[in-house]
DSSP file (Angstrom, degrees, kcal/mol; ACC not computed):
  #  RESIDUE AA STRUCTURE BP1 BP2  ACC     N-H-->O    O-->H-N    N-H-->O    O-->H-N    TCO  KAPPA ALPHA  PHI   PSI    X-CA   Y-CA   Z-CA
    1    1 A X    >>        0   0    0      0, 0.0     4,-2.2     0, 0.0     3,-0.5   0.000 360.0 360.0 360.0 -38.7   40.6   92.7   45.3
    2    2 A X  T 34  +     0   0    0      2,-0.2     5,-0.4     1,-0.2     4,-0.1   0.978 360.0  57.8 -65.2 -74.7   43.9   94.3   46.1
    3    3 A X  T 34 S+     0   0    0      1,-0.3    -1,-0.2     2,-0.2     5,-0.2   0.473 102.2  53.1  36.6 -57.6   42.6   95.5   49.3
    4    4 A X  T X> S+     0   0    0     -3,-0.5     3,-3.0     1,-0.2     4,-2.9   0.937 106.9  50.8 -93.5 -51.7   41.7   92.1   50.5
    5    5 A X  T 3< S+     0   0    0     -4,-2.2    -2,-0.2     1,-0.2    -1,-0.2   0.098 110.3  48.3 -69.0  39.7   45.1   90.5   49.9
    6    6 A X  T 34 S+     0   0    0     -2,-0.7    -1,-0.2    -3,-0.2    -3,-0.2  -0.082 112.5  45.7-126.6 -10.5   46.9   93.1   51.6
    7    7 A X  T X> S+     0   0    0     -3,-3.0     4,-2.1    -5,-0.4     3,-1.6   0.684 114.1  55.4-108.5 -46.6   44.4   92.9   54.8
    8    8 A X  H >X S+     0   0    0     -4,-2.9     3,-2.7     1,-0.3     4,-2.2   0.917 119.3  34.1 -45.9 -69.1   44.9   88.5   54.3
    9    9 A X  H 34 S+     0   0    0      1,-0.3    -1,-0.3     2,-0.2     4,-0.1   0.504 110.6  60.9 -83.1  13.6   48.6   89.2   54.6
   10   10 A X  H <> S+     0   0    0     -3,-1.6     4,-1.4    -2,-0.3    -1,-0.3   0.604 113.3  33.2-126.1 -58.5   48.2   91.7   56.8
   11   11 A X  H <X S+     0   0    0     -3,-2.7     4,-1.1    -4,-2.1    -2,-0.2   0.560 115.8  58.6-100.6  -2.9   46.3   89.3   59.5
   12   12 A X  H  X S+     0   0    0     -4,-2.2     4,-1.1    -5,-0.4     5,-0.3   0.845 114.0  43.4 -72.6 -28.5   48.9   86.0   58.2
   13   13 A X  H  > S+     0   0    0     -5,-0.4     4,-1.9     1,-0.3     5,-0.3   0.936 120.0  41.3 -89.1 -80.5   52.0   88.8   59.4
   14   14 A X  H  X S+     0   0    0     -4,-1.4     4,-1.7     2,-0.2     5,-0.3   0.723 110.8  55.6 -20.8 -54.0   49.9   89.7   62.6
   15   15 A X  H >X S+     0   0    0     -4,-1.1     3,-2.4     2,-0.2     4,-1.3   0.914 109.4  45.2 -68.8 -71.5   49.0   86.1   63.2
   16   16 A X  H >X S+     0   0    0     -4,-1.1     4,-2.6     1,-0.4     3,-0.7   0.765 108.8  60.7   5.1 -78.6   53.0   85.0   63.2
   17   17 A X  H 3X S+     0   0    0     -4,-1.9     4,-2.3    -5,-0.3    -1,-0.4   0.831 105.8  46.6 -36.8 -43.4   53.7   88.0   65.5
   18   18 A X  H <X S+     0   0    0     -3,-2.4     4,-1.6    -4,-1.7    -1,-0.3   0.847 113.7  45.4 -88.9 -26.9   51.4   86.7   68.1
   19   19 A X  H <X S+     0   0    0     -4,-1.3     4,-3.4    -3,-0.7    -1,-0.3   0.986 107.3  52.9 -82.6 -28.9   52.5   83.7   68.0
   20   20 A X  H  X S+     0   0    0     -4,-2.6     4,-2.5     2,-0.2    -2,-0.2   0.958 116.4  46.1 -38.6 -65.4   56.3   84.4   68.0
   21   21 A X  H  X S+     0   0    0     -4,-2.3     4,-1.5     1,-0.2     5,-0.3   0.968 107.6  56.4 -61.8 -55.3   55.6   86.6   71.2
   22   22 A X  H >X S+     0   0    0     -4,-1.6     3,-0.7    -5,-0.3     4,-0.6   0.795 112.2  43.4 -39.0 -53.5   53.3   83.9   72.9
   23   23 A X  H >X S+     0   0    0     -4,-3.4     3,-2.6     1,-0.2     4,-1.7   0.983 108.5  56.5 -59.7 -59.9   56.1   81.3   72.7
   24   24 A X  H 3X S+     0   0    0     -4,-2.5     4,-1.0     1,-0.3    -2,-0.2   0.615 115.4  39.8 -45.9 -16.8   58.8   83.7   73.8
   25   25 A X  H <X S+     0   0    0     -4,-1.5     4,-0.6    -3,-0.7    -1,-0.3   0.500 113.0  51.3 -99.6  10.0   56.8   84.3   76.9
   26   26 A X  H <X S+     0   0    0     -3,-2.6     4,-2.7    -4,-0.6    -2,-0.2   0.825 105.5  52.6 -71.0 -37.5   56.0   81.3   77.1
   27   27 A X  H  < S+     0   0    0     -4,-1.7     3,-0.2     2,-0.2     5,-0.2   0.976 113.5  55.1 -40.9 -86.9   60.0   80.1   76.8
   28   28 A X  H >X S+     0   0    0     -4,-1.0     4,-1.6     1,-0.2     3,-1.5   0.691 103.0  49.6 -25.1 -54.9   60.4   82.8   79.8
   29   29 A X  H >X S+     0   0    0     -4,-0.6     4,-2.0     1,-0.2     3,-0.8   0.991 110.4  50.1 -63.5 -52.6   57.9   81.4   82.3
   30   30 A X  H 3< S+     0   0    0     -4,-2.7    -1,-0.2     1,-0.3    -2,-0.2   0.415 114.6  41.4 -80.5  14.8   59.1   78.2   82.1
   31   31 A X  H <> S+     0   0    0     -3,-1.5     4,-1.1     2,-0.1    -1,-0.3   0.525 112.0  56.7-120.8 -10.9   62.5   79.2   82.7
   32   32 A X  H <X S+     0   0    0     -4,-1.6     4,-1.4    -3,-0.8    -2,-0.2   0.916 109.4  41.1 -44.5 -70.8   61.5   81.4   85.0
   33   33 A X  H  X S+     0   0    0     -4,-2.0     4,-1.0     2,-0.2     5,-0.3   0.828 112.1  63.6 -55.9 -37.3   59.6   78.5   87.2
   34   34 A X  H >> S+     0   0    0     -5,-0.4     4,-0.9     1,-0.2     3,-0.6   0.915 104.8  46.1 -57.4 -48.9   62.8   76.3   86.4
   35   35 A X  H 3< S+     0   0    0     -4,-1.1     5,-0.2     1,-0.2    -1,-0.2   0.842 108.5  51.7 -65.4 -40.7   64.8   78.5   88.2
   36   36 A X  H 3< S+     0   0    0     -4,-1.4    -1,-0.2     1,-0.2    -2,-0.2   0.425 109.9  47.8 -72.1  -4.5   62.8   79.0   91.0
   37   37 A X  H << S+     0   0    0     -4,-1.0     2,-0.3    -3,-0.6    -1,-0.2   0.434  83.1 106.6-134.6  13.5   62.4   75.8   91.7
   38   38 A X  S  < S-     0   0    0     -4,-0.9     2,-1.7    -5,-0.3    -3,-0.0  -0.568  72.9-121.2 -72.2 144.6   66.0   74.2   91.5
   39   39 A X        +     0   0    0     -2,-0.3     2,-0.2     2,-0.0    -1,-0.1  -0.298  51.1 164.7 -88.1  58.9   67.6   73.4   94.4
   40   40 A X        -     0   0    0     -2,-1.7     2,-1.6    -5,-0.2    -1,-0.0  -0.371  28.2-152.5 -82.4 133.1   70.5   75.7   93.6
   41   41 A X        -     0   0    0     -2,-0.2     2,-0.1     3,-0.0    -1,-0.1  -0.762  24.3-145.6 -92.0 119.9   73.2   76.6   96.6
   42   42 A X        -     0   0    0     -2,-1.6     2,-0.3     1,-0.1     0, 0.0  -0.574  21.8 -91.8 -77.9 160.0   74.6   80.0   95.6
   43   43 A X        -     0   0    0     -2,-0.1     2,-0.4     1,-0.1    -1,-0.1  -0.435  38.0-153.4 -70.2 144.4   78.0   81.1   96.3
   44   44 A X        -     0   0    0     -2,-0.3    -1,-0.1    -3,-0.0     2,-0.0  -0.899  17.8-115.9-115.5 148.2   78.7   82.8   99.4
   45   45 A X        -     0   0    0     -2,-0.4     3,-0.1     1,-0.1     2,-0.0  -0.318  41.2-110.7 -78.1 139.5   81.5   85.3  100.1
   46   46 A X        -     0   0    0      1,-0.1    -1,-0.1    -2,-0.0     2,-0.0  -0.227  35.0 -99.2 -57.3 152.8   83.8   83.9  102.7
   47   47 A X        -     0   0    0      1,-0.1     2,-0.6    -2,-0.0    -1,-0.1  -0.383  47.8 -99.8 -91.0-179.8   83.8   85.7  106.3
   48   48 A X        -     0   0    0      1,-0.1    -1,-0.1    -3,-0.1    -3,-0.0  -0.460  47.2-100.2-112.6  67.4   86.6   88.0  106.6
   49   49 A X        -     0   0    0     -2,-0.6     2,-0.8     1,-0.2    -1,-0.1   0.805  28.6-139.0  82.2 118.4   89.7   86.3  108.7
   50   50 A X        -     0   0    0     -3,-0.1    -1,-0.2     3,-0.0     2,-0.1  -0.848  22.8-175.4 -74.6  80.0   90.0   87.2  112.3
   51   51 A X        -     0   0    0     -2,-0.8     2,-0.1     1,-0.1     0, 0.0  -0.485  33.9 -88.6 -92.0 170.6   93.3   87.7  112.9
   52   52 A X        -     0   0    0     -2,-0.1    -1,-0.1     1,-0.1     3,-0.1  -0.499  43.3-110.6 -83.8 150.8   94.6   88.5  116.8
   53   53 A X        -     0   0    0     -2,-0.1    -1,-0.1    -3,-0.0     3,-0.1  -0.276  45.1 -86.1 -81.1 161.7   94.7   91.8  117.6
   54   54 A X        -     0   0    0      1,-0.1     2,-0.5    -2,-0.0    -1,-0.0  -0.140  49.0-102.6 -52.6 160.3   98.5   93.4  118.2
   55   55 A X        -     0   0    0     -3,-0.1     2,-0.4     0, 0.0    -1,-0.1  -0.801  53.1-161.4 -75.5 120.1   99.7   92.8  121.6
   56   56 A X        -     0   0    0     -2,-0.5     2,-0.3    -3,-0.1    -3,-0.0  -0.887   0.2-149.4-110.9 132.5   99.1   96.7  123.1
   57   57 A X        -     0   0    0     -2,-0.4     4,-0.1     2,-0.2     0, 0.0  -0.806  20.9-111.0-109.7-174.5  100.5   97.9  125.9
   58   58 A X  S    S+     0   0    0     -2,-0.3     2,-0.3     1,-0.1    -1,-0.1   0.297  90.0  58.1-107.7  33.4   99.6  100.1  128.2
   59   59 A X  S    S-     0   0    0      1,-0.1    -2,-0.2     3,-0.0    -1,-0.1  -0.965  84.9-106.4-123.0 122.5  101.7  103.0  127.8
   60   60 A X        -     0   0    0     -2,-0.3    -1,-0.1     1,-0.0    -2,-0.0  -0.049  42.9 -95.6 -44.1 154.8  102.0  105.1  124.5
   61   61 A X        -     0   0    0     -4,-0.1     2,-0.4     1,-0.1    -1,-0.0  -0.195  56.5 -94.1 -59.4 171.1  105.2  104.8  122.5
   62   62 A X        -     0   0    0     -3,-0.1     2,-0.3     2,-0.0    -1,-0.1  -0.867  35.7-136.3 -96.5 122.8  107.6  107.8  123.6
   63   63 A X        -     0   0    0     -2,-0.4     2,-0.8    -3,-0.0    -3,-0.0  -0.941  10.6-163.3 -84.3  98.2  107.5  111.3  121.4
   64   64 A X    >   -     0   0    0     -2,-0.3     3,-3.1     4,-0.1    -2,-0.0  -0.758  14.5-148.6 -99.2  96.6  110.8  112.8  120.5
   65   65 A X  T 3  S+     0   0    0     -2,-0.8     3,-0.1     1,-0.3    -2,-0.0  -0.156  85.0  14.9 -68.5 147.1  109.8  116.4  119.4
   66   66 A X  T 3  S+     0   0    0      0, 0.0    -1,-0.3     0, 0.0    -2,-0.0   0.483  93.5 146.0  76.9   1.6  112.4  117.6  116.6
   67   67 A X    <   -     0   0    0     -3,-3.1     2,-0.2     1,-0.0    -4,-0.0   0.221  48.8-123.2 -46.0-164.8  113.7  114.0  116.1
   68   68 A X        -     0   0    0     -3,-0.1     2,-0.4     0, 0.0    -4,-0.1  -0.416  23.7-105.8-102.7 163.7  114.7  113.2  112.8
   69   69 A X        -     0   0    0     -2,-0.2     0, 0.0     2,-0.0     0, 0.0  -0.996  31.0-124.8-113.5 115.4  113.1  110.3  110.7
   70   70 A X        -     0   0    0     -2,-0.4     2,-0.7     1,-0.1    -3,-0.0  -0.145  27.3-166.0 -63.1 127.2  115.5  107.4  110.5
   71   71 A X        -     0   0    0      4,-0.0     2,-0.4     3,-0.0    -1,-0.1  -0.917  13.5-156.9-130.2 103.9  115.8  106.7  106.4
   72   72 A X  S    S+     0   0    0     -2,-0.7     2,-0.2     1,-0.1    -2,-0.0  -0.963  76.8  25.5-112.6 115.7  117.4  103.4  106.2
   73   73 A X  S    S-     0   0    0     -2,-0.4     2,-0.2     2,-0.0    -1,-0.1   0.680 111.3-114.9 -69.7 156.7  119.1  102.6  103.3
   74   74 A X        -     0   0    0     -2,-0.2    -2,-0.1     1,-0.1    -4,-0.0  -0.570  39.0 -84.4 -68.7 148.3  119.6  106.5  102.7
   75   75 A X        -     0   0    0     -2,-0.2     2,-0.3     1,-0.1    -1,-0.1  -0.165  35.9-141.3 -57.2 127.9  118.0  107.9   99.7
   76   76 A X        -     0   0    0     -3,-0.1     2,-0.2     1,-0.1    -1,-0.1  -0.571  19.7-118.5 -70.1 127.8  119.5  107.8   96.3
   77   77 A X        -     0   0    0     -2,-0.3     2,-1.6     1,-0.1    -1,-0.1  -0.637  35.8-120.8 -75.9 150.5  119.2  111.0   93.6
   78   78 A X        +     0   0    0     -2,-0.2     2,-0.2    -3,-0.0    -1,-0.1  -0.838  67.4 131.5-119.6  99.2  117.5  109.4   91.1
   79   79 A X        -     0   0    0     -2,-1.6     2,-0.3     0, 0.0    -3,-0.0  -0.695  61.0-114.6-129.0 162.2  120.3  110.0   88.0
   80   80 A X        -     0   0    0     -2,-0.2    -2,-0.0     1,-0.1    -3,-0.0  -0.618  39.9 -88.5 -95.2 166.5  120.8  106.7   86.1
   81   81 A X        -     0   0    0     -2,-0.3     4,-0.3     1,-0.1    -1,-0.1  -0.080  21.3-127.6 -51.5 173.3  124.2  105.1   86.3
   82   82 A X  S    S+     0   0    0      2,-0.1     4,-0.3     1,-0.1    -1,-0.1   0.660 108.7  60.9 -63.7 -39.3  127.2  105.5   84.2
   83   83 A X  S    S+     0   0    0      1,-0.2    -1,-0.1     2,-0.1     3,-0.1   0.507 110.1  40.0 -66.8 -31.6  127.6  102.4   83.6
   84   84 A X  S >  S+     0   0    0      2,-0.1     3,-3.2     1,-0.1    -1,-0.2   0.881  91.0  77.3 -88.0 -44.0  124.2  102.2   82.0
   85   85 A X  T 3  S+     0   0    0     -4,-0.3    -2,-0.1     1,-0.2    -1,-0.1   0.646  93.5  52.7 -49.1 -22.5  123.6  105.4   79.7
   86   86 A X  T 3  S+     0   0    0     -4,-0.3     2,-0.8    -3,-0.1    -1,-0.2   0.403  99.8  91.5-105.0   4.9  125.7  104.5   76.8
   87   87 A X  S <  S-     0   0    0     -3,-3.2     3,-0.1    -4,-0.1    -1,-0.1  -0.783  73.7-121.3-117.5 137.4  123.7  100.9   76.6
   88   88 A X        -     0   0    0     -2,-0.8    -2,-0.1     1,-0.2     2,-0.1  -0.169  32.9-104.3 -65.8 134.4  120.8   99.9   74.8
   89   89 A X        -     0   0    0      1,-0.1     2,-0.3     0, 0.0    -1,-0.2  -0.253  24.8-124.1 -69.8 144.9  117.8   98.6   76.4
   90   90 A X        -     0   0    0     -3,-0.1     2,-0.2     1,-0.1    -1,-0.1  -0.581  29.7-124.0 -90.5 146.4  117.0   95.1   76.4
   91   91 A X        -     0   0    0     -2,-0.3    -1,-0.1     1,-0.1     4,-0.1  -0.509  16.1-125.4-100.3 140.4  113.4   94.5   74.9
   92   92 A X  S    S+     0   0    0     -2,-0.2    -1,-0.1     2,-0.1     2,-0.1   0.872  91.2  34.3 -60.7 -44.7  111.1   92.7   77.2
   93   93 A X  S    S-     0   0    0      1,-0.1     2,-0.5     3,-0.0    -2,-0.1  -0.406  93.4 -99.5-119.8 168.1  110.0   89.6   74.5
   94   94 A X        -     0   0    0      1,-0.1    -2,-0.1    -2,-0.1    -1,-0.1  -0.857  50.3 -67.7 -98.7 146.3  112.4   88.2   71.9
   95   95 A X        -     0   0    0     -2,-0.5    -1,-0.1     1,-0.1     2,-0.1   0.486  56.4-104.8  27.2  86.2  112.7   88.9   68.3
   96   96 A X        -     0   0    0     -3,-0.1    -1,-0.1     2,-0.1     5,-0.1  -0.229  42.1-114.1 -36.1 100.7  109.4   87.7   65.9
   97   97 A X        -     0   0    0      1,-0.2     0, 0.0     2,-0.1     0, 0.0  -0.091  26.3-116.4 -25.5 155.9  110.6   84.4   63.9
   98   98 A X  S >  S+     0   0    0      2,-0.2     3,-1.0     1,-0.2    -1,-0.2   0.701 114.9  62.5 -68.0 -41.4  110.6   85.4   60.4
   99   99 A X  T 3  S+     0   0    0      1,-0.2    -1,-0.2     3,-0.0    -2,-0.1   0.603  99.7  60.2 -61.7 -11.6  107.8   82.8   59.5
  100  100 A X  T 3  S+     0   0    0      2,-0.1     2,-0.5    -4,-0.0    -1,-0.2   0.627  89.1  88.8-102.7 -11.7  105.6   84.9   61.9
  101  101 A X  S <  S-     0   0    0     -3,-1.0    -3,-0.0    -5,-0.1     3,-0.0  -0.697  77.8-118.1 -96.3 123.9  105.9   88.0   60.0
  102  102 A X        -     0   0    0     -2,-0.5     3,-0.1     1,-0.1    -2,-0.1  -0.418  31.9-108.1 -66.8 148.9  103.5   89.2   57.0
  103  103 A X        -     0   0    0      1,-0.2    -1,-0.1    -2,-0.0     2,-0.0  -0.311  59.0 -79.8 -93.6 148.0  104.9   89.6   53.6
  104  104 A X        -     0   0    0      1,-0.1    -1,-0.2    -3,-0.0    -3,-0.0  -0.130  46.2-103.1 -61.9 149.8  105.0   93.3   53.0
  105  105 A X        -     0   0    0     -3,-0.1     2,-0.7     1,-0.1    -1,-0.1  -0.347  37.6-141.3 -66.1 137.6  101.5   95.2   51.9
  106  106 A X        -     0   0    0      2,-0.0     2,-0.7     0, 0.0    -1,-0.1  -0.890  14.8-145.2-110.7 110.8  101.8   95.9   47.7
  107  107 A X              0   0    0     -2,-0.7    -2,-0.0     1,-0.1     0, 0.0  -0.648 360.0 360.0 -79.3 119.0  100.4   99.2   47.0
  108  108 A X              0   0    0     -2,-0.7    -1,-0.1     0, 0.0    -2,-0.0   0.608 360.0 360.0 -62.1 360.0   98.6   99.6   43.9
């Protein structure tokens, strides 16, 4: 007796399962076919900008072996001011209202 209501619920469980999956591929095909047969544009990536090419001539720029390389403004050592070190930085956001702040945590 046991035997048989454990093989009955046994083929109720099974039978559910089959059906569960049979509508979920059923769900799928027909969203499947839904998709394939909307008249959907997709986006398409833009072409990439043609701009005109530099004006070239037809003699190379001029090489001056042992030049120098022109550093305009000249380069700074990078020390901070004087004027700055002894003052405290200003903090990117302002201050938290007081209402915005949680009442402190109470340790048991």
């Amino acid at each position: 007796m046991a035997s048989d209501h454990s093989r009955r619920s046994l083929v109720k469980k099974l039978t559910i399962a089959a059906l569960l999956v049979a509508t979920g591929l059923a769900l799928s095909g027909l969203s499947l076919v839904r998709i394939l047969n909307a008249n959907t544009h997709l986006a398409q990536a833009t072409q990439p900008l043609q701009g005109s090419p530099p004006a070239r001539s037809d003699k190379p720029a001029e090489s001056m072996p042992g030049g120098e390389r022109p550093t305009t403004p000249a380069p700074e050592p990078a020390q901070p001011d004087s004027q700055t070190s002894g003052q405290a930085v200003k903090p990117a956001l302002p201050a938290t209202p007081a209402e915005k702040i949680a009442p402190p945590i109470q340790h048991k």
